[in-house]
Each structure stands twice: as structure tokens, then as C-alpha cells.
N, CA, C and O atoms as a GROMACS GRO file, in nm:
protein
  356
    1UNK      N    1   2.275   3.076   0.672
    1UNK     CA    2   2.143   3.095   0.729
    1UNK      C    3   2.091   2.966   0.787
    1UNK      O    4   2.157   2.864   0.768
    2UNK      N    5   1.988   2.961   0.851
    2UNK     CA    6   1.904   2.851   0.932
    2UNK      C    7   1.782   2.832   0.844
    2UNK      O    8   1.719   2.925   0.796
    3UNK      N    9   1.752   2.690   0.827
    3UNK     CA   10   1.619   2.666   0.725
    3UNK      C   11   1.551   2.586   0.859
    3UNK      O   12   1.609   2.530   0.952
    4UNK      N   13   1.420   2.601   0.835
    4UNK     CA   14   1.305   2.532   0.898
    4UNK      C   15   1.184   2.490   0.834
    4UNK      O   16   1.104   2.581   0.816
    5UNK      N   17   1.155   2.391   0.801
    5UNK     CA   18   1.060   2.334   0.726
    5UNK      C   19   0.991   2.251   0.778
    5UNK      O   20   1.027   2.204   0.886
    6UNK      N   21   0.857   2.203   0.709
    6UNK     CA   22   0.778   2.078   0.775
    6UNK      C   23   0.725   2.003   0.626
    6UNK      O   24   0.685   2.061   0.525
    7UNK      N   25   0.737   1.893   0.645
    7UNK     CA   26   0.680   1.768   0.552
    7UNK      C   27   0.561   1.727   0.570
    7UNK      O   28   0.556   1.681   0.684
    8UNK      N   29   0.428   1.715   0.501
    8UNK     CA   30   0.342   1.656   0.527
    8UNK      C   31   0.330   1.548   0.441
    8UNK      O   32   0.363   1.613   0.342
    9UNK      N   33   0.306   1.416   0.388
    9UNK     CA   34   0.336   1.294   0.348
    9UNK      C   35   0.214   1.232   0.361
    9UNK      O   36   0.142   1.230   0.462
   10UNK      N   37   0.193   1.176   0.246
   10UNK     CA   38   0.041   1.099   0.254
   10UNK      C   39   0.094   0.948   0.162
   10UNK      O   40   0.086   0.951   0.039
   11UNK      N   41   0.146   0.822   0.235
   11UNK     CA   42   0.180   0.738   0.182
   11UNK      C   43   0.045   0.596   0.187
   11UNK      O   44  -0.021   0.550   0.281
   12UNK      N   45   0.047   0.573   0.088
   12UNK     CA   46  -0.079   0.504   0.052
   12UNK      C   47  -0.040   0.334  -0.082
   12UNK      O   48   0.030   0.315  -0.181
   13UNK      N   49  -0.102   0.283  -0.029
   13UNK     CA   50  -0.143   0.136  -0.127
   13UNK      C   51  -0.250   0.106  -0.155
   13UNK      O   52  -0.272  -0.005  -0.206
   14UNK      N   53  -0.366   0.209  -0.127
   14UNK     CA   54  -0.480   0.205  -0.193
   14UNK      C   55  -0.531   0.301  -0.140
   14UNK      O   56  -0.458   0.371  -0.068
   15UNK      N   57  -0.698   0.342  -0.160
   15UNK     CA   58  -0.760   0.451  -0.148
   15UNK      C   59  -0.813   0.472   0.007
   15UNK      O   60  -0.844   0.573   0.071
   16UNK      N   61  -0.808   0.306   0.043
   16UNK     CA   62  -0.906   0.256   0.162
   16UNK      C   63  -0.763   0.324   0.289
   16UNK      O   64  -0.640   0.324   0.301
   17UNK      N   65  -0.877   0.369   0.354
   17UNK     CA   66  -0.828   0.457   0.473
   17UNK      C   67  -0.764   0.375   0.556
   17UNK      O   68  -0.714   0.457   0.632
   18UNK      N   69  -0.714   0.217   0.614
   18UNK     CA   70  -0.660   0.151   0.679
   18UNK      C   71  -0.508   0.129   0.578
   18UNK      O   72  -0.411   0.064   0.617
   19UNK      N   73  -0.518   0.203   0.439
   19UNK     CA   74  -0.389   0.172   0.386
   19UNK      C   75  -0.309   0.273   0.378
   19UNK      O   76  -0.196   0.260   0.330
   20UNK      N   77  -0.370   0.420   0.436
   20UNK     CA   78  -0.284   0.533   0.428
   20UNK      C   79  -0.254   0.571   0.567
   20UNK      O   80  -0.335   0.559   0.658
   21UNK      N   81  -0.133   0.617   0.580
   21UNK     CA   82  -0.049   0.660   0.648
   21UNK      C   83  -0.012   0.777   0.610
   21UNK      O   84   0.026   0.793   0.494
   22UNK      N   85  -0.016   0.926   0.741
   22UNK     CA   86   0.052   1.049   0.727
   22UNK      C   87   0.145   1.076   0.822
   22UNK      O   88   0.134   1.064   0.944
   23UNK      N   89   0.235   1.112   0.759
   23UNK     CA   90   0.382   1.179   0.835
   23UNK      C   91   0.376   1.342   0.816
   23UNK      O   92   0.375   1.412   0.714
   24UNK      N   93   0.374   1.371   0.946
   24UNK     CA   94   0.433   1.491   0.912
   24UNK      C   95   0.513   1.504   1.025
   24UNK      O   96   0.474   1.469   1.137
   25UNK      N   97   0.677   1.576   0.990
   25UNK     CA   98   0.805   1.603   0.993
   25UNK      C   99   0.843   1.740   0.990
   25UNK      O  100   0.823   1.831   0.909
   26UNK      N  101   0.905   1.730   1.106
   26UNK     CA  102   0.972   1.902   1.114
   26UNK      C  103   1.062   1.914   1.131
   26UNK      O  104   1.089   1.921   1.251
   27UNK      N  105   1.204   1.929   1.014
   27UNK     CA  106   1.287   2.003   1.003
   27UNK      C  107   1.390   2.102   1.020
   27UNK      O  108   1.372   2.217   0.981
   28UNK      N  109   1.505   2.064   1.078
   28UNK     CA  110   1.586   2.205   1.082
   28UNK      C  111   1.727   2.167   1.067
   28UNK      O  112   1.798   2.083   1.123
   29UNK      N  113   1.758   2.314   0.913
   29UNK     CA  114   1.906   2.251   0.899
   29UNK      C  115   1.887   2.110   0.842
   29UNK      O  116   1.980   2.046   0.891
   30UNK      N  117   1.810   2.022   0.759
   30UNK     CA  118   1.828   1.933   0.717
   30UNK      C  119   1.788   1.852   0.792
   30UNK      O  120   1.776   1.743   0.735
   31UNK      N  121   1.754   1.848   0.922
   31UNK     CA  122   1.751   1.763   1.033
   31UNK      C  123   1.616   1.727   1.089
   31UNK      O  124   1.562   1.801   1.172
   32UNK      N  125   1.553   1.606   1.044
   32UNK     CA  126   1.424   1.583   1.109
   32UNK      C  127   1.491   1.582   1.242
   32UNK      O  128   1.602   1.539   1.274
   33UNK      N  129   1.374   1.655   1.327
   33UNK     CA  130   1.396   1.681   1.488
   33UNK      C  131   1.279   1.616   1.580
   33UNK      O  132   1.297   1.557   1.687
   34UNK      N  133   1.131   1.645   1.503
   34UNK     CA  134   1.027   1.558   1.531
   34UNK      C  135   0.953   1.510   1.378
   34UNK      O  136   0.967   1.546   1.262
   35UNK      N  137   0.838   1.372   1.472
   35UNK     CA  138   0.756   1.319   1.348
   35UNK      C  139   0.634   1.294   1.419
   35UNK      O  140   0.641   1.218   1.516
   36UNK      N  141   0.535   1.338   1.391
   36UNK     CA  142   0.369   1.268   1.385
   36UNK      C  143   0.352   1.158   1.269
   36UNK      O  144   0.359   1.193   1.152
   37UNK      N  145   0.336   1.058   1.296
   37UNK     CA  146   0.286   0.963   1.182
   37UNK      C  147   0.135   0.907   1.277
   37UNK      O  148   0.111   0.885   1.396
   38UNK      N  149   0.066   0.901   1.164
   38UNK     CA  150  -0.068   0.828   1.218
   38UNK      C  151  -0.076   0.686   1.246
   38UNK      O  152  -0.170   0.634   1.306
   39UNK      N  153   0.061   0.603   1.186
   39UNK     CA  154   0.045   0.473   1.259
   39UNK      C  155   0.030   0.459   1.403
   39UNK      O  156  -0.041   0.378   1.463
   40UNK      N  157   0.115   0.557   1.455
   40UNK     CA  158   0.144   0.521   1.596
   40UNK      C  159   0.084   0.629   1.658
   40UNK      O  160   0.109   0.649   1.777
   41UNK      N  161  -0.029   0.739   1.566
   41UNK     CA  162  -0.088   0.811   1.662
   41UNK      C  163  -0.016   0.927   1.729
   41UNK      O  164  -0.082   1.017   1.781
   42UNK      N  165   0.165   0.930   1.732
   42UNK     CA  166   0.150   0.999   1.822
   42UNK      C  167   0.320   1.090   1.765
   42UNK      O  168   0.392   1.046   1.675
   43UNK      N  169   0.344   1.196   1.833
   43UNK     CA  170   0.461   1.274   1.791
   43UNK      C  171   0.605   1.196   1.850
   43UNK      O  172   0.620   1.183   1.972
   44UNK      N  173   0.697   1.153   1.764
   44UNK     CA  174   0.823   1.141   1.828
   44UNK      C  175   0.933   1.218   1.788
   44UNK      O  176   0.965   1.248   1.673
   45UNK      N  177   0.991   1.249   1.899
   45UNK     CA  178   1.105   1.331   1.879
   45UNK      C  179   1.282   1.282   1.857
   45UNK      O  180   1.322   1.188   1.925
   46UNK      N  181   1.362   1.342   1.776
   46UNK     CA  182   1.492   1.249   1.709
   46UNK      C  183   1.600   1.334   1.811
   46UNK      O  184   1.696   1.288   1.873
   47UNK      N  185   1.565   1.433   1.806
   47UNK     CA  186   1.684   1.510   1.888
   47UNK      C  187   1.675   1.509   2.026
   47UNK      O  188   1.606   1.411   2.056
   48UNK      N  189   1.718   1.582   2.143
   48UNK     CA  190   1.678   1.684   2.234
   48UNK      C  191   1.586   1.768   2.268
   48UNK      O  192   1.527   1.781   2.376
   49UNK      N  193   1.574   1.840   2.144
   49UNK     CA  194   1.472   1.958   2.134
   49UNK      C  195   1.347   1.872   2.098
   49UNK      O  196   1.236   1.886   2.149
   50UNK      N  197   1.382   1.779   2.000
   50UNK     CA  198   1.220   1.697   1.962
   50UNK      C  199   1.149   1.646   2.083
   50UNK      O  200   1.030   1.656   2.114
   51UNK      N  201   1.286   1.570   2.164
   51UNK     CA  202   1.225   1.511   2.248
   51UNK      C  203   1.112   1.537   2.321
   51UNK      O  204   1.016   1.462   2.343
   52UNK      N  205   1.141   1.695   2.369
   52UNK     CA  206   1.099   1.818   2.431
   52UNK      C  207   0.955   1.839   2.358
   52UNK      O  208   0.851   1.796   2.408
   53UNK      N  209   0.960   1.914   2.226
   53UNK     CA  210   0.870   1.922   2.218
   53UNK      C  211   0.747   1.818   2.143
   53UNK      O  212   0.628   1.839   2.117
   54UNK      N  213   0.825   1.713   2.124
   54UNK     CA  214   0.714   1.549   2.101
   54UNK      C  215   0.613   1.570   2.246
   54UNK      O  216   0.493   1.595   2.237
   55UNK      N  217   0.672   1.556   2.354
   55UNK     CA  218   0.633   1.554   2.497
   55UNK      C  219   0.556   1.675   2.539
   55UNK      O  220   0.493   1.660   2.644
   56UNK      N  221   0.544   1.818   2.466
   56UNK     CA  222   0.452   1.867   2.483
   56UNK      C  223   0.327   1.890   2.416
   56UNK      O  224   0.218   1.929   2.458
   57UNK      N  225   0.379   1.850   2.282
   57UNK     CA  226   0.228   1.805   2.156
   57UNK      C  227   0.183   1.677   2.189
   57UNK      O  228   0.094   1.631   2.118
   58UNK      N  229   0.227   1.611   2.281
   58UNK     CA  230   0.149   1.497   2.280
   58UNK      C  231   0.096   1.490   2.392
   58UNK      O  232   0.055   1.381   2.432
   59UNK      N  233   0.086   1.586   2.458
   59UNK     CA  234  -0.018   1.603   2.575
   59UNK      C  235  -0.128   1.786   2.533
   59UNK      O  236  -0.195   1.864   2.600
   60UNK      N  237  -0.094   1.778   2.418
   60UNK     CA  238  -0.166   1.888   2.379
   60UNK      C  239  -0.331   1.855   2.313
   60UNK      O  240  -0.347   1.888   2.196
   61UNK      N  241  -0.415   1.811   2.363
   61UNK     CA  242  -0.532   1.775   2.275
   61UNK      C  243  -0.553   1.798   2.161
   61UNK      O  244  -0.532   1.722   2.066
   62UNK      N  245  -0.619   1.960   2.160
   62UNK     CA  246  -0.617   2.047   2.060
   62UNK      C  247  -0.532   1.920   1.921
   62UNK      O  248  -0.575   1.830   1.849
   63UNK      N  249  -0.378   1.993   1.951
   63UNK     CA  250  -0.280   1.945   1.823
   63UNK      C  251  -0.273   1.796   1.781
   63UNK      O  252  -0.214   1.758   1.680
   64UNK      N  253  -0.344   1.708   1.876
   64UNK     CA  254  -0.336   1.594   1.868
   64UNK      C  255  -0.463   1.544   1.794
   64UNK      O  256  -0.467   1.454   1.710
   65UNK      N  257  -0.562   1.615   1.839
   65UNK     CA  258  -0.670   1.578   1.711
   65UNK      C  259  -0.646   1.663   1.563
   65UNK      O  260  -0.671   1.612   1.454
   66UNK      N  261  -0.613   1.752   1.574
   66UNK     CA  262  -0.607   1.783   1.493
   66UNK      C  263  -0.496   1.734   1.341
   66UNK      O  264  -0.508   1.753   1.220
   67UNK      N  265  -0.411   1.676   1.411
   67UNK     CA  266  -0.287   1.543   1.363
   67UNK      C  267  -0.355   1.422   1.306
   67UNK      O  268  -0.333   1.348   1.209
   68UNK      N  269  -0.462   1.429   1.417
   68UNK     CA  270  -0.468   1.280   1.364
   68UNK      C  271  -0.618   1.262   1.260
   68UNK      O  272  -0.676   1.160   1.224
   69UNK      N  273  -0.639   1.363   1.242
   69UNK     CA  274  -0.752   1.426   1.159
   69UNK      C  275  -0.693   1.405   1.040
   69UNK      O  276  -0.730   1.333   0.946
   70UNK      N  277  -0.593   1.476   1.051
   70UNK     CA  278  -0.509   1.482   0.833
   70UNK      C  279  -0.506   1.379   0.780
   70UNK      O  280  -0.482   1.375   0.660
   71UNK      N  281  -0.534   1.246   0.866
   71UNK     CA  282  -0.539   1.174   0.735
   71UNK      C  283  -0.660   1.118   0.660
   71UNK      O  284  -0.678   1.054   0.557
   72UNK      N  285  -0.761   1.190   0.792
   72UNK     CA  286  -0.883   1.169   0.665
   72UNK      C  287  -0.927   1.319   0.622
   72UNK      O  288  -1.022   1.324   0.544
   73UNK      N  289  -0.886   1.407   0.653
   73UNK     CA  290  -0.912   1.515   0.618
   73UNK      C  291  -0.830   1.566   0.486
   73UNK      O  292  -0.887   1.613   0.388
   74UNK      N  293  -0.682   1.549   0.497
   74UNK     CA  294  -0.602   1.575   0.362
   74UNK      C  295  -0.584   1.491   0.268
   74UNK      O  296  -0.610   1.503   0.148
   75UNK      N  297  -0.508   1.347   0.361
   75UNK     CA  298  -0.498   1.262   0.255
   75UNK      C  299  -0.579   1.195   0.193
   75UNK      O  300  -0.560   1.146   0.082
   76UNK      N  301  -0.691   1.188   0.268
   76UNK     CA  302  -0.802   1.066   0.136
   76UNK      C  303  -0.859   1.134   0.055
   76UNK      O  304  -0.871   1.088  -0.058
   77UNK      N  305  -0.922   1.286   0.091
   77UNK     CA  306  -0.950   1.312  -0.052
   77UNK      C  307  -0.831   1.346  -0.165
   77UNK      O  308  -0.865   1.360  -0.283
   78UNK      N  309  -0.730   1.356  -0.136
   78UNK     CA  310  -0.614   1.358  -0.216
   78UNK      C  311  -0.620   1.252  -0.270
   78UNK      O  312  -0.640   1.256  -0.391
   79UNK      N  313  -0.610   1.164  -0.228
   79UNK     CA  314  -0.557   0.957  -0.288
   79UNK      C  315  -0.665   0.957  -0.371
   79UNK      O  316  -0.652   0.898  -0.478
   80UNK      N  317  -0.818   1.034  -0.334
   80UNK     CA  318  -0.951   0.966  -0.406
   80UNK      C  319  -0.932   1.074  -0.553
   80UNK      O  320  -0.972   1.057  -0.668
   81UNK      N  321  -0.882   1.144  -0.514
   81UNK     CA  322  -0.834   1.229  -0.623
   81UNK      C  323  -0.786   1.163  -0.750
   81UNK      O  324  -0.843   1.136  -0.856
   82UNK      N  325  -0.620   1.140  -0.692
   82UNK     CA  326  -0.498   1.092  -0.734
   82UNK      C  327  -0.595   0.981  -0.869
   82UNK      O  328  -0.607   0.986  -0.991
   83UNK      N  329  -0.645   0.893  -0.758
   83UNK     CA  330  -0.737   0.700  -0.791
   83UNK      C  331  -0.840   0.770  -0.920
   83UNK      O  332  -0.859   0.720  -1.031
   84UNK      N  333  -0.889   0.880  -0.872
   84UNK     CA  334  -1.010   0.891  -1.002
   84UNK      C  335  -0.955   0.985  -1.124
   84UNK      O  336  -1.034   1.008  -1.216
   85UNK      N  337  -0.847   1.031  -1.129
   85UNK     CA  338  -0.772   1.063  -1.235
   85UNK      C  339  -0.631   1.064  -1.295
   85UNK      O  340  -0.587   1.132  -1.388
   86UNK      N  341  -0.562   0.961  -1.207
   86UNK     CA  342  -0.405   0.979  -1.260
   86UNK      C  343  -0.395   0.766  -1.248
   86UNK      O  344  -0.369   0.681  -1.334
   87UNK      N  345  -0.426   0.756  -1.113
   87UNK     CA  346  -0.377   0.607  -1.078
   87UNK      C  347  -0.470   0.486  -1.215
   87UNK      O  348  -0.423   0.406  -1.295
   88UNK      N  349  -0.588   0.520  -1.192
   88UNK     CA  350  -0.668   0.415  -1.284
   88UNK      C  351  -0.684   0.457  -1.405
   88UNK      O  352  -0.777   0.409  -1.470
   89UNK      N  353  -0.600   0.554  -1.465
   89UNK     CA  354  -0.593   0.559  -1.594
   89UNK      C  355  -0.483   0.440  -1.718
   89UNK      O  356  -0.487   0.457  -1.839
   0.00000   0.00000   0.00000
């Protein structure tokens, strides 16, 4: 069979929003094909097909704010989470 998956990733060194970074990764067959990370703002593609469609999400507004939203939208209250009951214990 064919698997297709996506990663969303909230990598962090503190709570403060200039220290987290989100990846999200899409999958196939084992194979990252594209990546959004919020360092660089923007979708890159590993394959052919990523290439392809990096180049059409990244002229997509819509998906592009909405990308670059997750990381204050998912990950910080996650981290502020994480910080006020698992990390500073």
C-alpha cells in the first residue's frame, strides 16, 4: 500500500516566541516531499512533486498565513503549557 502523512513539529528552547520554530512536513512512502518551517517562512520542496507543489503554496496567501500562524497559534500555547506543568517542575 501507499502511506501519506504530515508532521507538525513545534521545536523550542524556551517559551519566548523568537525561540520556537514549526515544521510541518509532508510525507509519502517514508519520504519527506515538502516542508513549511517558520524560520524561513516559506514551503520547500525535496522531490519533483514538492518542488511543484512548494511553488504553488507559496504563492497561495490563504495557506501561507495560515502556516505561518501555527506557530503562535499551536505551538506557544502548547510550550506555555508544556513550561507551566511538565518543564518547571
Amino acid at each position: 500500500g501507499f502511506i501519506h502523512y504530515i508532521l507538525n513539529r513545534c521545536l523550542f528552547n524556551s517559551s519566548d516566541l523568537k525561540d520556537i520554530e514549526n515544521i510541518y512536513s509532508y510525507y509519502y512512502n517514508k519520504e519527506e516531499f515538502l516542508r513549511f518551517s517558520s524560520s524561513s517562512g516559506k514551503f520547500v520542496g525535496y522531490t519533483e512533486i514538492g518542488v511543484k507543489t512548494a511553488e504553488l503554496a507559496n504563492n497561495d496567501p490563504d495557506q501561507m498565513s495560515r502556516r505561518r500562524a501555527e506557530k503562535e497559534t499551536i505551538c506557544k500555547p502548547n510550550i506555555d503549557n508544556d513550561y507551566s506543568t511538565i518543564l518547571t517542575k
